[in-house]
LUMTIPA-961284 format. One record per residue (C-alpha): residue number from 1; x, y, z. Coordinates in pm, whole numbers. Layout:
r k->NUM	xx->X	yy->Y	zz->Z .
...
//
This chain:
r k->1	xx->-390	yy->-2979	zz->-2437 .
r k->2	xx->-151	yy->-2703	zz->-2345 .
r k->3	xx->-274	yy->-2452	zz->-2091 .
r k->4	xx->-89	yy->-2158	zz->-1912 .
r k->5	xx->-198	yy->-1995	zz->-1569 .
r k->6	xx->-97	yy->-1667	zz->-1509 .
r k->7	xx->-94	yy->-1548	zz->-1119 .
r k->8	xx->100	yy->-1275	zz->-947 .
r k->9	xx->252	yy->-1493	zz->-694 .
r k->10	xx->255	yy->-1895	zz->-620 .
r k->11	xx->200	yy->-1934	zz->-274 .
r k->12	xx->-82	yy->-2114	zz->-54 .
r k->13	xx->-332	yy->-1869	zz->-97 .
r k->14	xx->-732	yy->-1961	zz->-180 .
r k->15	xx->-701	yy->-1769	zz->-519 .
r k->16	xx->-377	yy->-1977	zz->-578 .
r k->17	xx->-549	yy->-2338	zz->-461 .
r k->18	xx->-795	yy->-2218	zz->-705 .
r k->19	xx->-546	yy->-2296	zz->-1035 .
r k->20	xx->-361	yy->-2547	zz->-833 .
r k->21	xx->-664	yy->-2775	zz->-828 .
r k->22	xx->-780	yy->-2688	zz->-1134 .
r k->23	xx->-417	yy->-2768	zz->-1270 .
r k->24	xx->-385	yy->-3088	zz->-1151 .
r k->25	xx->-748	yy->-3195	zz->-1256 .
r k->26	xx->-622	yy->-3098	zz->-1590 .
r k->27	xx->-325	yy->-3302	zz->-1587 .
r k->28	xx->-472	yy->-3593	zz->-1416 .
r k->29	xx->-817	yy->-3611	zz->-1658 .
r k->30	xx->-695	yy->-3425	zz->-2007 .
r k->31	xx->-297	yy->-3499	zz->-1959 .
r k->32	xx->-230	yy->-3145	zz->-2017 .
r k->33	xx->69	yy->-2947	zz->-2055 .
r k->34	xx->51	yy->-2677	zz->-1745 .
r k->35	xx->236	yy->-2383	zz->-1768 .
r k->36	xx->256	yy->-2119	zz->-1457 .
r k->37	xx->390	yy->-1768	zz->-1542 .
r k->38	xx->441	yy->-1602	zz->-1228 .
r k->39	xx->669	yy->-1374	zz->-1016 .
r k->40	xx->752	yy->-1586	zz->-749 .
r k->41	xx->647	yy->-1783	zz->-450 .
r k->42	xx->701	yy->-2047	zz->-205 .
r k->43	xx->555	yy->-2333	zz->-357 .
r k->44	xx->715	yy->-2263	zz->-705 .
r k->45	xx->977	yy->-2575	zz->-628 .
r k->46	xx->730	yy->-2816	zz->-526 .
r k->47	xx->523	yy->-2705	zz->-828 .
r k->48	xx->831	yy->-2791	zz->-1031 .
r k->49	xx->852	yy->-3157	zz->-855 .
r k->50	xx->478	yy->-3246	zz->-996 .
r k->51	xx->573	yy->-3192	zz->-1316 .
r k->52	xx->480	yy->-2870	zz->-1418 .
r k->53	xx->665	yy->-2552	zz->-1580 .
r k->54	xx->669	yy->-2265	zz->-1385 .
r k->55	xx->870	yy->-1951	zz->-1531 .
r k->56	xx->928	yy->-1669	zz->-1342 .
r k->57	xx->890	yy->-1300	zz->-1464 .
r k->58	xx->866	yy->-917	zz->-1311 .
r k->59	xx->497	yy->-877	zz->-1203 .
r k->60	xx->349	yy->-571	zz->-1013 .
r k->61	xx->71	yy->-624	zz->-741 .
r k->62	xx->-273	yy->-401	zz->-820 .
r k->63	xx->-444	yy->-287	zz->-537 .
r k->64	xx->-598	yy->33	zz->-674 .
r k->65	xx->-884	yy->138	zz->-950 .
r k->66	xx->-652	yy->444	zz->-1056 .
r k->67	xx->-266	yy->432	zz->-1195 .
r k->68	xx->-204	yy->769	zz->-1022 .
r k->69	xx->-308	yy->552	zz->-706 .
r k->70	xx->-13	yy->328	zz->-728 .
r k->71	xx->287	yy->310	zz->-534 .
r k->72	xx->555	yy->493	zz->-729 .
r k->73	xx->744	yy->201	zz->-877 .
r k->74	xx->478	yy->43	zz->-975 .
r k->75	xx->343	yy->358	zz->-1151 .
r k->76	xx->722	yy->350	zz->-1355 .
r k->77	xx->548	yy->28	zz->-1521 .
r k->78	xx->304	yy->166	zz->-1629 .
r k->79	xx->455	yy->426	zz->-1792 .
r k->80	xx->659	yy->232	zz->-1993 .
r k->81	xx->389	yy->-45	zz->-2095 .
r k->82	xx->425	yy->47	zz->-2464 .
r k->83	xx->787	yy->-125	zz->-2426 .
r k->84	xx->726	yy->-359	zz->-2186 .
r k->85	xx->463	yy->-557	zz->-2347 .
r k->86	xx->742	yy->-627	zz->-2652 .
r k->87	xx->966	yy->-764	zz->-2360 .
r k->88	xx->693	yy->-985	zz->-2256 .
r k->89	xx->636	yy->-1104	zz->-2596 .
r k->90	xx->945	yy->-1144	zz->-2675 .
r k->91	xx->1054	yy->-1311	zz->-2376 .
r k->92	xx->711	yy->-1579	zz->-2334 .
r k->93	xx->620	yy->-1584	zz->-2641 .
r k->94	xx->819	yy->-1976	zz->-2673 .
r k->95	xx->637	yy->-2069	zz->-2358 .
r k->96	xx->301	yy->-1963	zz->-2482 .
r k->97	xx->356	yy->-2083	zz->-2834 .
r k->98	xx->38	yy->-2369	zz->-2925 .
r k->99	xx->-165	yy->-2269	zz->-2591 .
r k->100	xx->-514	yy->-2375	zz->-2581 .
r k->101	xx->-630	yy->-2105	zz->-2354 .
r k->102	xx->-444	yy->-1840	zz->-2133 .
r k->103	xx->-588	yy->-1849	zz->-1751 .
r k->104	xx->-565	yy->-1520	zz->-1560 .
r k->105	xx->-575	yy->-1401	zz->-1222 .
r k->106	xx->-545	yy->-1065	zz->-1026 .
r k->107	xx->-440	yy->-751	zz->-1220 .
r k->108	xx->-117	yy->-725	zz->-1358 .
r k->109	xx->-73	yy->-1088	zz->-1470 .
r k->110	xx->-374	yy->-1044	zz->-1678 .
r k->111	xx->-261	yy->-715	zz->-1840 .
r k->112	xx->48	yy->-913	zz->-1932 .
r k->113	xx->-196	yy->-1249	zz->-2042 .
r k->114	xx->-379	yy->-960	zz->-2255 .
r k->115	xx->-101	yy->-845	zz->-2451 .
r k->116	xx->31	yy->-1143	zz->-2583 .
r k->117	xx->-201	yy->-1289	zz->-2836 .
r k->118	xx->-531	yy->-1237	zz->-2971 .
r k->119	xx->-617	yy->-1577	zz->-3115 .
r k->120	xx->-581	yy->-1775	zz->-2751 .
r k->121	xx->-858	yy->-1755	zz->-2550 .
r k->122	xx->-818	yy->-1574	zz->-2253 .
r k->123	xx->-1031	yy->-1674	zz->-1972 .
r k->124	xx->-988	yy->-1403	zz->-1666 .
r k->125	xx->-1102	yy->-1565	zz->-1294 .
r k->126	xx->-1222	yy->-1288	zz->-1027 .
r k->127	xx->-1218	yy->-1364	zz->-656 .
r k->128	xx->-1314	yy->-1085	zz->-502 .
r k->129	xx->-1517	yy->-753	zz->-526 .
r k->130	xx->-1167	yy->-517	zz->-436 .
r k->131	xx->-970	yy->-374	zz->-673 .
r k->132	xx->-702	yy->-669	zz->-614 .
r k->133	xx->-896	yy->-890	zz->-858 .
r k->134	xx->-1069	yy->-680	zz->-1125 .
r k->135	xx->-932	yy->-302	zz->-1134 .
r k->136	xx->-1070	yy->-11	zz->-1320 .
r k->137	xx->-712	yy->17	zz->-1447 .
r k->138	xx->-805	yy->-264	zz->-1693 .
r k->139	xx->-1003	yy->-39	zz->-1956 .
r k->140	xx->-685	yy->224	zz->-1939 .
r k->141	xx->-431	yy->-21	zz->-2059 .
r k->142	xx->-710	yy->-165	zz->-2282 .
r k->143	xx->-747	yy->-543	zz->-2133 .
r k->144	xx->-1048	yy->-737	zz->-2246 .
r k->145	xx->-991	yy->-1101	zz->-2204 .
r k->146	xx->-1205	yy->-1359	zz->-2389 .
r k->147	xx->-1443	yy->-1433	zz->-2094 .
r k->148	xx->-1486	yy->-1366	zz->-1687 .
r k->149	xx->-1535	yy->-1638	zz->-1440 .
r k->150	xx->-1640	yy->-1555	zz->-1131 .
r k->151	xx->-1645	yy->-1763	zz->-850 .
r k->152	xx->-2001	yy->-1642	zz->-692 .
r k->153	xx->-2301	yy->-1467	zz->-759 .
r k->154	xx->-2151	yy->-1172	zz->-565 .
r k->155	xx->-1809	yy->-1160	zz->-784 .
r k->156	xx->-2091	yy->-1170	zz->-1089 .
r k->157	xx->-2331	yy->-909	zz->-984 .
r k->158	xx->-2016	yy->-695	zz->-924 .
r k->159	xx->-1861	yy->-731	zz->-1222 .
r k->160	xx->-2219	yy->-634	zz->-1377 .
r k->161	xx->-2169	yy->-284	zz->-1198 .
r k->162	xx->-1850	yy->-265	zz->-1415 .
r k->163	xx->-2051	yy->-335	zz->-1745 .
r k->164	xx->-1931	yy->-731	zz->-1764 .
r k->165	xx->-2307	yy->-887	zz->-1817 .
r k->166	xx->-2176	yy->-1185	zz->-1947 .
r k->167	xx->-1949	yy->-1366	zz->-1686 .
r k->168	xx->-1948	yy->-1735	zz->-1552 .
r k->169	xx->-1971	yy->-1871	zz->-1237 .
r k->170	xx->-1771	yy->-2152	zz->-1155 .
r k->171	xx->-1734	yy->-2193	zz->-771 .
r k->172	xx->-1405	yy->-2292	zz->-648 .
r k->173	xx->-1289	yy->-2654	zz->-672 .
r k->174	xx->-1191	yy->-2822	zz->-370 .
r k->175	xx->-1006	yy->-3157	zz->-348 .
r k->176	xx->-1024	yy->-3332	zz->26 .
r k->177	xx->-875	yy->-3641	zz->79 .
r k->178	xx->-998	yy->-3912	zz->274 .
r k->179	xx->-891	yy->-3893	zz->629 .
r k->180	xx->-950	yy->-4115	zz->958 .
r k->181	xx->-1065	yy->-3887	zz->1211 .
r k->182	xx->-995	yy->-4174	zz->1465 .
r k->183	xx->-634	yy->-4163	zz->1381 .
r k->184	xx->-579	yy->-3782	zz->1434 .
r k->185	xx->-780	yy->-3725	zz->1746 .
r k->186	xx->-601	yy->-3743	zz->2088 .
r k->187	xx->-742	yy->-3447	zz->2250 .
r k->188	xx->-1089	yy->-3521	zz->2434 .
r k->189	xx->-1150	yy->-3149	zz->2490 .
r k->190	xx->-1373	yy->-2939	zz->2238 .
r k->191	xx->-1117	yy->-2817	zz->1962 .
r k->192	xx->-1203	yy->-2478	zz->1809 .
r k->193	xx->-960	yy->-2402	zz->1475 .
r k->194	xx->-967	yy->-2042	zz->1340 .
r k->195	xx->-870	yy->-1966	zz->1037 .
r k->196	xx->-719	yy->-1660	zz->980 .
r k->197	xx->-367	yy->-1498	zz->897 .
r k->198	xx->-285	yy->-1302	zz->1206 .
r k->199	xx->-248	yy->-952	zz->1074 .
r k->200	xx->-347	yy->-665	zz->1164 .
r k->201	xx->-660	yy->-580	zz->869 .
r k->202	xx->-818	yy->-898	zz->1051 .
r k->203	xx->-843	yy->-747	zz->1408 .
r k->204	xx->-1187	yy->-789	zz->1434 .
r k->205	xx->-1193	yy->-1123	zz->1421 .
r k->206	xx->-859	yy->-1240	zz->1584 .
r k->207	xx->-954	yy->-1056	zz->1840 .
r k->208	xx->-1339	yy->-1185	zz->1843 .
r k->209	xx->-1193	yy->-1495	zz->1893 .
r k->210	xx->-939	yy->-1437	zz->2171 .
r k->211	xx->-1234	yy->-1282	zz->2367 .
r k->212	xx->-1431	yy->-1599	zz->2370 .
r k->213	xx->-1113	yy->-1829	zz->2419 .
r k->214	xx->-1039	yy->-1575	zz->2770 .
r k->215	xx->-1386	yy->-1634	zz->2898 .
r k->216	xx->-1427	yy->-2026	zz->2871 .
r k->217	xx->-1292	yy->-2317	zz->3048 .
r k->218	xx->-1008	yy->-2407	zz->2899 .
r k->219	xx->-1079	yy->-2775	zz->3049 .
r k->220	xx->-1358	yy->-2818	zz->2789 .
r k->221	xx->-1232	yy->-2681	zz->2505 .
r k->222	xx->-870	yy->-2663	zz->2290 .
r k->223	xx->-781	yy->-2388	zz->2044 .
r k->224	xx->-577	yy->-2334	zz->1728 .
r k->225	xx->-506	yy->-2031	zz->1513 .
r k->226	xx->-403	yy->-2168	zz->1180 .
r k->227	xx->-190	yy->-1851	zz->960 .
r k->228	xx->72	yy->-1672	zz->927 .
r k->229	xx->190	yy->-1486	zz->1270 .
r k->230	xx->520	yy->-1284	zz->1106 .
r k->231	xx->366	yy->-941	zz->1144 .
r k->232	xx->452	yy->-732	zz->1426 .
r k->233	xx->81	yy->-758	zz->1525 .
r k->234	xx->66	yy->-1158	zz->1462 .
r k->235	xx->423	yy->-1163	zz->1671 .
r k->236	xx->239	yy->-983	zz->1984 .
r k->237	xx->-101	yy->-1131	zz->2002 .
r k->238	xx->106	yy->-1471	zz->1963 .
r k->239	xx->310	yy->-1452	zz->2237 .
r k->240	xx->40	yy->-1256	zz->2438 .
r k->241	xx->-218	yy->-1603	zz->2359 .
r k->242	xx->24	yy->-1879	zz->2317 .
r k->243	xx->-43	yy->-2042	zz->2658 .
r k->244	xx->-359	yy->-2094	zz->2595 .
r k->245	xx->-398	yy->-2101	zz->2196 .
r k->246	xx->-170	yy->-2320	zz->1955 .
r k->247	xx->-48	yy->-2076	zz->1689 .
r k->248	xx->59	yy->-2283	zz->1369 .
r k->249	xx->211	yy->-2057	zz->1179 .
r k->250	xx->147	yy->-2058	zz->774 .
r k->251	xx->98	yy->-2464	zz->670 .
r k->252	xx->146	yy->-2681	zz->391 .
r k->253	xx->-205	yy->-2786	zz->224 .
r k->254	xx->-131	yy->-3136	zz->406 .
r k->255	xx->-49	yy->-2980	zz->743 .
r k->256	xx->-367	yy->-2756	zz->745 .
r k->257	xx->-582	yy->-3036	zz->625 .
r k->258	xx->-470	yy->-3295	zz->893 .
r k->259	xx->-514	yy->-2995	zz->1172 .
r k->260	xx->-903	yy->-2910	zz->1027 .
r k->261	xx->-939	yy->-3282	zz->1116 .
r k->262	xx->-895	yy->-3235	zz->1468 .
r k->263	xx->-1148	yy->-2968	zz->1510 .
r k->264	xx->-1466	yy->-3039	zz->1650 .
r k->265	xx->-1574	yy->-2648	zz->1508 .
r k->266	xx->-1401	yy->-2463	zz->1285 .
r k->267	xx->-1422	yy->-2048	zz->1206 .
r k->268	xx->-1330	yy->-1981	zz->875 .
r k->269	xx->-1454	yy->-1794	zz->531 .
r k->270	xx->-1377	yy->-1869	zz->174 .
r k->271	xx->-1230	yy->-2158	zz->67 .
r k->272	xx->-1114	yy->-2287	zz->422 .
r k->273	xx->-1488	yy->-2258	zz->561 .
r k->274	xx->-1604	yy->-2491	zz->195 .
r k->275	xx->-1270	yy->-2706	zz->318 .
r k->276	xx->-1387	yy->-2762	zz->654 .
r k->277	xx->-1730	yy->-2845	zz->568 .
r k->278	xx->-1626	yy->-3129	zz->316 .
r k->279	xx->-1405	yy->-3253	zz->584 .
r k->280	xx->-1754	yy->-3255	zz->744 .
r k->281	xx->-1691	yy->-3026	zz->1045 .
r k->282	xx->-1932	yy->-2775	zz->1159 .
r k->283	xx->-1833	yy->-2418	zz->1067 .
r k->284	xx->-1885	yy->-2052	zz->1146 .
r k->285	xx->-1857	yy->-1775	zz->908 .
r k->286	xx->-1664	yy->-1476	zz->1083 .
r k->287	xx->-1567	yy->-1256	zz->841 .
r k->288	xx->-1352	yy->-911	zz->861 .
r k->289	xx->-1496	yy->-721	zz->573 .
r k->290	xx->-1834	yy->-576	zz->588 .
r k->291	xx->-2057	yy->-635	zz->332 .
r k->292	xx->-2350	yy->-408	zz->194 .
r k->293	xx->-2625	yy->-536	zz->505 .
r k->294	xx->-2396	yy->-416	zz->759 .
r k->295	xx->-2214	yy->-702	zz->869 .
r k->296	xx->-1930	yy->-961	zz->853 .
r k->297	xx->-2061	yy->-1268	zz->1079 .
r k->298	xx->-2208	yy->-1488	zz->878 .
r k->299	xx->-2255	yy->-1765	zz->1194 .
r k->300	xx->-2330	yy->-2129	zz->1183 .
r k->301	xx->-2358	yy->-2283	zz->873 .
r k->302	xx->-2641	yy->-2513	zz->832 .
r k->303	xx->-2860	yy->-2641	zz->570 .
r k->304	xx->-3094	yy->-2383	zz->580 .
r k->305	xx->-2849	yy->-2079	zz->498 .
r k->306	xx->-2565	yy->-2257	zz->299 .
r k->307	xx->-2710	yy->-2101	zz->-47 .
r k->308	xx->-2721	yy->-1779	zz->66 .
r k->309	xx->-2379	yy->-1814	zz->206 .
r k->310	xx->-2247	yy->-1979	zz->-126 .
r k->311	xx->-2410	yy->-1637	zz->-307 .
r k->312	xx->-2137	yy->-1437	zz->-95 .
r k->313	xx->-1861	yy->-1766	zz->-141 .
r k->314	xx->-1886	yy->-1839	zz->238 .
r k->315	xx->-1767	yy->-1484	zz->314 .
r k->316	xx->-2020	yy->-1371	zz->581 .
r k->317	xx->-2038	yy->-1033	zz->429 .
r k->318	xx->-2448	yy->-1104	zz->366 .
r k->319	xx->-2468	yy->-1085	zz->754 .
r k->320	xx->-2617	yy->-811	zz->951 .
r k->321	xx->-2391	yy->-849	zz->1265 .
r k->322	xx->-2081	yy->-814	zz->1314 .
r k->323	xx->-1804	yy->-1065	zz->1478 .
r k->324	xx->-1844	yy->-1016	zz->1810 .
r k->325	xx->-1688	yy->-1272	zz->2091 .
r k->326	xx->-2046	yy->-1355	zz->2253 .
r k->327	xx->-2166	yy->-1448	zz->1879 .
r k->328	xx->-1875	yy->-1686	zz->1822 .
r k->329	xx->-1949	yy->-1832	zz->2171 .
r k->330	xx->-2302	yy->-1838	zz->2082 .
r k->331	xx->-2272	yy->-2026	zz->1721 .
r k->332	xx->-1995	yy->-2263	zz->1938 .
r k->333	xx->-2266	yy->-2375	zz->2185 .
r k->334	xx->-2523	yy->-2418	zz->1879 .
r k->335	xx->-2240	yy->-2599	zz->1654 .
r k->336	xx->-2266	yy->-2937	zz->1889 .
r k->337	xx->-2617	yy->-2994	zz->1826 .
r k->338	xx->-2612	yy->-3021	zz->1457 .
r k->339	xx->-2677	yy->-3397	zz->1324 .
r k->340	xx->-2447	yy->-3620	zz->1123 .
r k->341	xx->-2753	yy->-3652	zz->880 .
r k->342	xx->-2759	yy->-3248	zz->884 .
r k->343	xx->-2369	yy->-3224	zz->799 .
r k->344	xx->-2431	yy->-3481	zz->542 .
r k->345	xx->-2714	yy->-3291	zz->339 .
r k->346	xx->-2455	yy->-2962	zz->333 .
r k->347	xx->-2147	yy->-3211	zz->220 .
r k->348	xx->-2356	yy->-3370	zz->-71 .
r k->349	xx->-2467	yy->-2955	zz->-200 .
r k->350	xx->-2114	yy->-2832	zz->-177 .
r k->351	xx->-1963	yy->-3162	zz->-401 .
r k->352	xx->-2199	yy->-3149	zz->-662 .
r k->353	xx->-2067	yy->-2748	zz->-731 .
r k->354	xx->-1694	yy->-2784	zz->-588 .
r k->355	xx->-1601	yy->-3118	zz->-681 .
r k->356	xx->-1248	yy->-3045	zz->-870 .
r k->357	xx->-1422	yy->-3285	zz->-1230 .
r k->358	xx->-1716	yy->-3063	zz->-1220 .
r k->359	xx->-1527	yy->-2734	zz->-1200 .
r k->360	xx->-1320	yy->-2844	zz->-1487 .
r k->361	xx->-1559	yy->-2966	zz->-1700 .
r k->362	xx->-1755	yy->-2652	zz->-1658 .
r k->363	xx->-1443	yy->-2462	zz->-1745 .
r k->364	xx->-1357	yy->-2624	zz->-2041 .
r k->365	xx->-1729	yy->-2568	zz->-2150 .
r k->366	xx->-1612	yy->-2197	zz->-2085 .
r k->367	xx->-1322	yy->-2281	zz->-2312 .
r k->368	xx->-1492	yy->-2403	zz->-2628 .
r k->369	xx->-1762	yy->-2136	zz->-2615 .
r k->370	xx->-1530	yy->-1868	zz->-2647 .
r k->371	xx->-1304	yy->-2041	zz->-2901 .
r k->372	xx->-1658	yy->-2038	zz->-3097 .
r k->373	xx->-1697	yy->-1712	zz->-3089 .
r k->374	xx->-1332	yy->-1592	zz->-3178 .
//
């Protein structure tokens, strides 16, 4: 089985843990060939070291439904797509040659998976309900891959407002390790992890949080900020915090997985909240984006409102409220009173959806469908 991913950049993001896991489920259950066409990224050496191909090529980010919305540059491409999709060809058409199926993700890399053949299947994975994952800008430049995954009932319903009525979902996979919590906690105080690239778009809830972490004892609880603090805004509020809050910095998969097994609470959305909770921590959703009720804060996770949740892929946007320091205190206080047996019943939902074997079997289903009906 030959397969080849195509991603704008290869870095530790949740949409690029998405193909990673997926990649090495494929490699470690099918022995396939994994290709990564890409533009760059930091984990593009280690990538290498597991054994698969990674070849790097000019892609353009997408962050608009309109090409006359496009930073000028990027507009140039555009503009000159009749040509460029021969140098594309041209230039990965030996890489893609005896493919099994294309995979797809964001914008540009899937105009560029589009162009190259029409006898591969060409499955096209949406994250997100911005223009960053499915843009308008597709029917323009005439993309229609084979078939659209979608990793919730949210990403689905959305792409049904853009005429797609026939997407799949397939949640993301997530692949947790066994770890000894006795051998990673030395802290006796309550430790609170957020999870959350320090940057200025996610005010609300960096700032939500630092609230709540001035107004408690810092006796009874520790805190961690786990992302990336290089912004000029990330650079500020870490020096402002750092006496009282442990800034990580951007981490390896390891690295973040060993410091989620400290926490006694963790605040996350997406991926890292589903990552937490298999790691069998009690979570809050505080989100940053507002969804269509109002909100952002999604709050304590629990039994009761982990399908709803799962509908909006742990994003808190079906929430009402939004992130608000006495909320995240609030959901903090009521986090130590769920039951092992409670976290338990939430573990065993999430692994029989995000277990990395069942997302790959359900994408290969996706796989010979479409083949079918080429």
């Amino acid at each position: 089985m030959k397969c080849v991913f195509f991603i704008n950049t290869l870095n530790r993001g949740g949409s690029e843990q998405y193909v990673y896991s997926l990649a090495k489920q494929l490699k470690k259950e099918k022995n396939a060939e994994v290709i990564f066409i890409s533009s760059n990224g930091v984990m593009v050496e280690y990538l290498r070291e597991c054994g698969y191909k990674v070849i790097l090529i000019p892609f353009v980010g997408i962050n608009t439904n309109k090409i006359s919305d496009l930073p000028r540059k990027h507009r140039i491409f555009y503009k000159n797509w009749f040509w460029l999709k021969f140098f594309y060809k041209t230039y990965l058409g030996k890489y893609i040659k005896g493919a099994d199926f294309f995979l797809s993700q964001q914008g540009y890399p899937t105009i560029v998976a589009s162009c190259l053949s029409k006898t591969i299947p060409h499955i096209n994975i949406v994250h997100h309900i911005l223009p960053n994952e499915y843009t308008d800008i597709y029917e323009a430049v005439n993309v229609k891959p084979s078939k659209f995954v979608a990793v919730s009932e949210e990403v689905r319903d959305f792409l049904v407002s853009k005429g797609i009525h026939d997407s799949e979902v397939i949640q993301n996979p997530i692949d947790i390790p066994y770890l000894d919590e006795c051998k990673w906690r030395n802290d006796k105080r309550n430790n609170i992890v957020l999870l959350s690239h320090v940057h200025e778009e996610k005010r609300s809830t960096i700032e939500s949080f630092l609230g709540f972490v001035e107004d408690v004892d810092t006796d009874k609880y520790g805190f961690t900020v786990i992302g990336d603090t290089s912004s000029e805004y990330g650079r500020d509020i870490s020096d402002k915090f750092k006496h009282v809050v442990n800034f990580t910095g951007s981490l390896t998969r390891d690295e973040l997985l060993s410091e989620l097994n400290r926490a006694d609470c963790v605040i996350a959305v997406g991926r890292s909240a589903l990552e937490a909770l298999l790691l069998r921590k009690r979570v809050i959703m505080a989100g940053h984006i507002i969804g269509k009720n109002g909100g952002n804060f999604g709050g304590l996770l629990t039994s009761e409102n982990i399908s709803e949740a799962a509908y909006y892929n742990y994003s808190g946007r079906h929430a009402k409220e939004i992130t608000s320091k006495d909320r995240i205190a609030i959901c903090i206080q009521e986090s130590q009173s769920i039951s092992t047996d409670e976290i338990e019943k939430i573990v065993g939902e999430l692994e029989s959806k995000h277990l990395p074997n069942i997302v790959m079997e359900k994408f290969l289903a996706v796989v010979v469908n479409v083949r079918k009906e080429m």
